[in-house]
MOPAC internal coordinates of N, CA, C and O (Angstrom, degrees):
PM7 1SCF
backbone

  N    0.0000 0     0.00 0     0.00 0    0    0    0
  C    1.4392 1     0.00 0     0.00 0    1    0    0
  C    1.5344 1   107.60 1     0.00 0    2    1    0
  O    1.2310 1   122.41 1   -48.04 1    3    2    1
  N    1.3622 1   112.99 1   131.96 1    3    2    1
  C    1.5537 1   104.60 1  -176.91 1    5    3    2
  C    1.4585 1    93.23 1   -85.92 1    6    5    3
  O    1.2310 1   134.22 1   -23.44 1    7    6    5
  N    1.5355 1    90.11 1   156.56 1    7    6    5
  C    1.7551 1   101.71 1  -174.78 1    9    7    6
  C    1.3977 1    92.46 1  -109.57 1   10    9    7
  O    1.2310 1   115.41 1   100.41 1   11   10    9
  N    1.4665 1   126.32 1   -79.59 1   11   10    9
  C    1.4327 1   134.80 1  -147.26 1   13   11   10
  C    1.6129 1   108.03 1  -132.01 1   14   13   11
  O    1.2310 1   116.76 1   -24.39 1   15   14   13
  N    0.8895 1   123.76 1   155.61 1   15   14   13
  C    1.4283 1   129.10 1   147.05 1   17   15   14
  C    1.4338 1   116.89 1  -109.59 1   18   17   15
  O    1.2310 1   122.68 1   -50.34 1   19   18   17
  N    1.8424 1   112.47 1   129.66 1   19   18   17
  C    1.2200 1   122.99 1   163.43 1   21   19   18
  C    1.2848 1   129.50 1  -121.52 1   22   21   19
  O    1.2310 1   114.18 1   -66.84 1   23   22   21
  N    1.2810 1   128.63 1   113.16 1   23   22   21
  C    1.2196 1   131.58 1  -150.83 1   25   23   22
  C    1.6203 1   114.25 1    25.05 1   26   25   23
  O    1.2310 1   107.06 1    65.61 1   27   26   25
  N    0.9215 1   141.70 1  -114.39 1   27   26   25
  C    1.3996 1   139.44 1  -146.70 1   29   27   26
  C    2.0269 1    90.76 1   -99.87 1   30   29   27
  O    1.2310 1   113.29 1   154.43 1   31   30   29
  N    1.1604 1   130.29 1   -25.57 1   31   30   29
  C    1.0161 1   129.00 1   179.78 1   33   31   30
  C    1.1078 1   117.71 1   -85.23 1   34   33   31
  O    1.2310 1   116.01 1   -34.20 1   35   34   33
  N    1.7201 1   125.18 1   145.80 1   35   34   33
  C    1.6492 1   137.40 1   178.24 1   37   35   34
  C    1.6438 1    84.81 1   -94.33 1   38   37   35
  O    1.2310 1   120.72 1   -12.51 1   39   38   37
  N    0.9960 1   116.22 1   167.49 1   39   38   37
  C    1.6739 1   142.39 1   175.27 1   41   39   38
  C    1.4342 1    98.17 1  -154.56 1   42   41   39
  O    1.2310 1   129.95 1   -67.91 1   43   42   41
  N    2.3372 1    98.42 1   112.09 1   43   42   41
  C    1.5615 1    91.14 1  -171.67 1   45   43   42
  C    1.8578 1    84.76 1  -134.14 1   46   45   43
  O    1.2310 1   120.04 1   -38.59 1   47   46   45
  N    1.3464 1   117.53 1   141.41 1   47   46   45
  C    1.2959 1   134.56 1  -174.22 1   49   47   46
  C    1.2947 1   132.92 1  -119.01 1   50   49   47
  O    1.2310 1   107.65 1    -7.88 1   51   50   49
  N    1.2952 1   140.65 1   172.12 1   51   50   49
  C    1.2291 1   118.04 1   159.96 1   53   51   50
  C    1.6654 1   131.91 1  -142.70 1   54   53   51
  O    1.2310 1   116.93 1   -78.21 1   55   54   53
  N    0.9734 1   123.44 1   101.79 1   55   54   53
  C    1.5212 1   116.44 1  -159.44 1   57   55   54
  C    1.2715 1   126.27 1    -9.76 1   58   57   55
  O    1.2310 1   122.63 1   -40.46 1   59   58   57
  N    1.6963 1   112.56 1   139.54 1   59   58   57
  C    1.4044 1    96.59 1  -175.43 1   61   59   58
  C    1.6549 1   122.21 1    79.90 1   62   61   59
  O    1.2310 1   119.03 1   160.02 1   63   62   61
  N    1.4936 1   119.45 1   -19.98 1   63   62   61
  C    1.2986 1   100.24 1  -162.00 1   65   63   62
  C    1.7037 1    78.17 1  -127.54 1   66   65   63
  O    1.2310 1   120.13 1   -13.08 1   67   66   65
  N    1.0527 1   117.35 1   166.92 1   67   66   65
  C    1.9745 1   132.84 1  -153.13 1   69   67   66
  C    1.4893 1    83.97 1  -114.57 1   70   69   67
  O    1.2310 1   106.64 1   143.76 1   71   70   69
  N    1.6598 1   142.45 1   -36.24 1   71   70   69
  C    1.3840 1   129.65 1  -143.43 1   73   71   70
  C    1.5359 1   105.63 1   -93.53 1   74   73   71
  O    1.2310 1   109.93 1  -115.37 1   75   74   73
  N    1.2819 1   136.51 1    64.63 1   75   74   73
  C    1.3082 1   128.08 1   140.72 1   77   75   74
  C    1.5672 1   144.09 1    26.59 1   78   77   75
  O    1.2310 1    99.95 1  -104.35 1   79   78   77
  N    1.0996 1   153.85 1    75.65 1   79   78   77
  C    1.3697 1   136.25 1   169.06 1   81   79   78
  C    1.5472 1   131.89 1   -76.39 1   82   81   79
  O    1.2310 1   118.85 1   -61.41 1   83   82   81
  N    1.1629 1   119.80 1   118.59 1   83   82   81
  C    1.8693 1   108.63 1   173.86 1   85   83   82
  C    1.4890 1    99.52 1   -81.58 1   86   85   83
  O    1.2310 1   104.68 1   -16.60 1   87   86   85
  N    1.0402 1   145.91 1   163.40 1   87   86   85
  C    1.3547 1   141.54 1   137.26 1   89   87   86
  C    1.9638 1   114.11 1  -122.95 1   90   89   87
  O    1.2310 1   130.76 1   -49.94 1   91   90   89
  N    1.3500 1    96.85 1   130.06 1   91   90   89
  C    1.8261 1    91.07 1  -168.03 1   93   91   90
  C    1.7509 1    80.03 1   -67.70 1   94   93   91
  O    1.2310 1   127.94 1    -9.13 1   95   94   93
  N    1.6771 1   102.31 1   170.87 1   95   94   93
  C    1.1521 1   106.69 1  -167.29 1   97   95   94
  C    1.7093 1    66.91 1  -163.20 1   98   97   95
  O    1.2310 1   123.39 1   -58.93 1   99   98   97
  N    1.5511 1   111.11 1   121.07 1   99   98   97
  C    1.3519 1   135.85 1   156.72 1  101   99   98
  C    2.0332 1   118.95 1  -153.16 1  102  101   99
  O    1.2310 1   138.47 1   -84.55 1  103  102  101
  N    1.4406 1    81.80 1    95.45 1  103  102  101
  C    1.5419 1   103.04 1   164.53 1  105  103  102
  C    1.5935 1    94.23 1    72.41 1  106  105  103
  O    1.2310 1   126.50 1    44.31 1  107  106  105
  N    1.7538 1   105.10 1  -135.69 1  107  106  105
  C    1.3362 1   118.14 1  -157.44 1  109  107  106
  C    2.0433 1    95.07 1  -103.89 1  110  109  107
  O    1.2310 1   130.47 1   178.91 1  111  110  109
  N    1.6664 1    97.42 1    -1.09 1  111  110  109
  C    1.6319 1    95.09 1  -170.55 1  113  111  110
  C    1.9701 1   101.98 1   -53.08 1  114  113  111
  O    1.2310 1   130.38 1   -37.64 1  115  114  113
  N    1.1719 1    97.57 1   142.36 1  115  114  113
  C    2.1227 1    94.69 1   160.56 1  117  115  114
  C    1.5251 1   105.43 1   -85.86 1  118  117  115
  O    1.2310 1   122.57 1   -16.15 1  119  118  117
  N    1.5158 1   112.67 1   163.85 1  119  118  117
  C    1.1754 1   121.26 1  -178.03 1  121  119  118
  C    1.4676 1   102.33 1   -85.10 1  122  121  119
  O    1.2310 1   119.51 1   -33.18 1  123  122  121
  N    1.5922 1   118.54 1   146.82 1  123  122  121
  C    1.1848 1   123.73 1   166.68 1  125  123  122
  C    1.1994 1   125.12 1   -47.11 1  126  125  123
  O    1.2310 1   114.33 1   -26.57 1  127  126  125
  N    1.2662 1   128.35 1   153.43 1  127  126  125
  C    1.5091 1   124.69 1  -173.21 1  129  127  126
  C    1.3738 1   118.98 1   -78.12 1  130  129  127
  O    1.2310 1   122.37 1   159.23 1  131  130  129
  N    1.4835 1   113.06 1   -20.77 1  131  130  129
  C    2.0437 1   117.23 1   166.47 1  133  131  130
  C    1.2923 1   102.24 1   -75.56 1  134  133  131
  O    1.2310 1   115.46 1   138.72 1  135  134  133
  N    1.3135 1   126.23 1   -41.28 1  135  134  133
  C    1.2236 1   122.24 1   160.65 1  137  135  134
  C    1.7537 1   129.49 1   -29.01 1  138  137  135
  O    1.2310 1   134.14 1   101.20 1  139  138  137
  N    1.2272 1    90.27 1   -78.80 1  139  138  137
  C    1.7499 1    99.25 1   173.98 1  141  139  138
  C    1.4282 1   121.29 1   -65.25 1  142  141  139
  O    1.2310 1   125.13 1   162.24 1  143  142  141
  N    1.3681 1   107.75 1   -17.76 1  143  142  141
  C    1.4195 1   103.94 1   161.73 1  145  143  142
  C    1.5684 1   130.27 1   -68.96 1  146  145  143
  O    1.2310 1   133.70 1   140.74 1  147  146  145
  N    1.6324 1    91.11 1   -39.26 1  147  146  145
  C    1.4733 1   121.03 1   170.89 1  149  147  146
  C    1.7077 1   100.72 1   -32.03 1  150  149  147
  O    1.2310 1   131.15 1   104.38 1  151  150  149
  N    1.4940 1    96.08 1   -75.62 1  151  150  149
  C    1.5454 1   130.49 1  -143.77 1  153  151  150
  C    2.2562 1    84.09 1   -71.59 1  154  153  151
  O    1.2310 1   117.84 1   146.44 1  155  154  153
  N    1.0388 1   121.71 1   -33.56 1  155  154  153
  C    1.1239 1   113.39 1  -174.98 1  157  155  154
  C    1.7714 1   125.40 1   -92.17 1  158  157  155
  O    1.2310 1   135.16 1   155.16 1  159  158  157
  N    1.0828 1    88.28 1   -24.84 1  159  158  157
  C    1.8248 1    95.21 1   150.17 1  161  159  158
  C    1.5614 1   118.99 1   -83.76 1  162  161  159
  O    1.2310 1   105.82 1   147.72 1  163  162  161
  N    1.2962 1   143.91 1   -32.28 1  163  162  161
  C    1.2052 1   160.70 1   158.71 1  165  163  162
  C    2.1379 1    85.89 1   -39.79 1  166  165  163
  O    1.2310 1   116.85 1   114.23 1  167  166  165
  N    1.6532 1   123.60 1   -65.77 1  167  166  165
  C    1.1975 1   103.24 1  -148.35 1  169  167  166
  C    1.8102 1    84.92 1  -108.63 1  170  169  167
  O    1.2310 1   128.39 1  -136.73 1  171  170  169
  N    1.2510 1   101.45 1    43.27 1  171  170  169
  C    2.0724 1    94.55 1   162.65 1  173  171  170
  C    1.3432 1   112.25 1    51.64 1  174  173  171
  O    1.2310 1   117.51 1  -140.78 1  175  174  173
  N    1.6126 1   122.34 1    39.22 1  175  174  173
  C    0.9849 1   127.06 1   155.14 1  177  175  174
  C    1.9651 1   121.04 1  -128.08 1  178  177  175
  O    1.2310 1   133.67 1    -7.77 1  179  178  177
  N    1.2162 1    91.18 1   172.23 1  179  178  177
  C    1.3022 1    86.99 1   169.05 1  181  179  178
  C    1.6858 1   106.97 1  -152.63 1  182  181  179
  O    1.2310 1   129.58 1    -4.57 1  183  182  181
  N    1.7666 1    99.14 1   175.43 1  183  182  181
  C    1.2144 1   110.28 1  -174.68 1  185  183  182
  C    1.5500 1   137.31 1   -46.97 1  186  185  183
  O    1.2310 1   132.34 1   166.25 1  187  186  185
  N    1.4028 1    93.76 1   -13.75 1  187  186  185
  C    1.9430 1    98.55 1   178.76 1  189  187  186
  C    1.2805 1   106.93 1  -119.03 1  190  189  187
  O    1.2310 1   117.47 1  -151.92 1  191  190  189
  N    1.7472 1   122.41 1    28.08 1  191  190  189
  C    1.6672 1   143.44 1   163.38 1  193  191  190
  C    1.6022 1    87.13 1   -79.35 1  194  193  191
  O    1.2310 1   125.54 1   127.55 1  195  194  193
  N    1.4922 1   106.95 1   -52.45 1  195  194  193
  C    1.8333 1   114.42 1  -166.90 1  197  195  194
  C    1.2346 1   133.60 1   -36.26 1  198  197  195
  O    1.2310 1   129.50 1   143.31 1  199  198  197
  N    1.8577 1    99.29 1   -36.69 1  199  198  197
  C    1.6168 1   107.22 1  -163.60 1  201  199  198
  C    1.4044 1    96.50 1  -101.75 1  202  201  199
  O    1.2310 1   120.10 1   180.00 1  203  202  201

């Protein structure tokens, strides 16, 4: 669930759960791939949740 936007970052959460996400958010660039790996172990998912 997105919560907030702060400057260039989304802040997305999920009820009930304390762990937070920022995600930088600049233009049409994609996020790096350590990145999204980062960001997808951080929210208890993984890459074959995606497809």
């Amino acid at each position: 669930m997105h919560l907030r936007i702060h400057g260039g970052h989304h802040v997305y959460g999920k009820p009930g759960i304390i762990v937070r996400l920022s995600i930088s958010v600049h233009g049409n660039q994609p996020l790096k791939l350590g990145l999204l790996k980062h960001l997808l172990k951080a929210a208890g998912s993984s890459e074959a949740d995606m497809r």
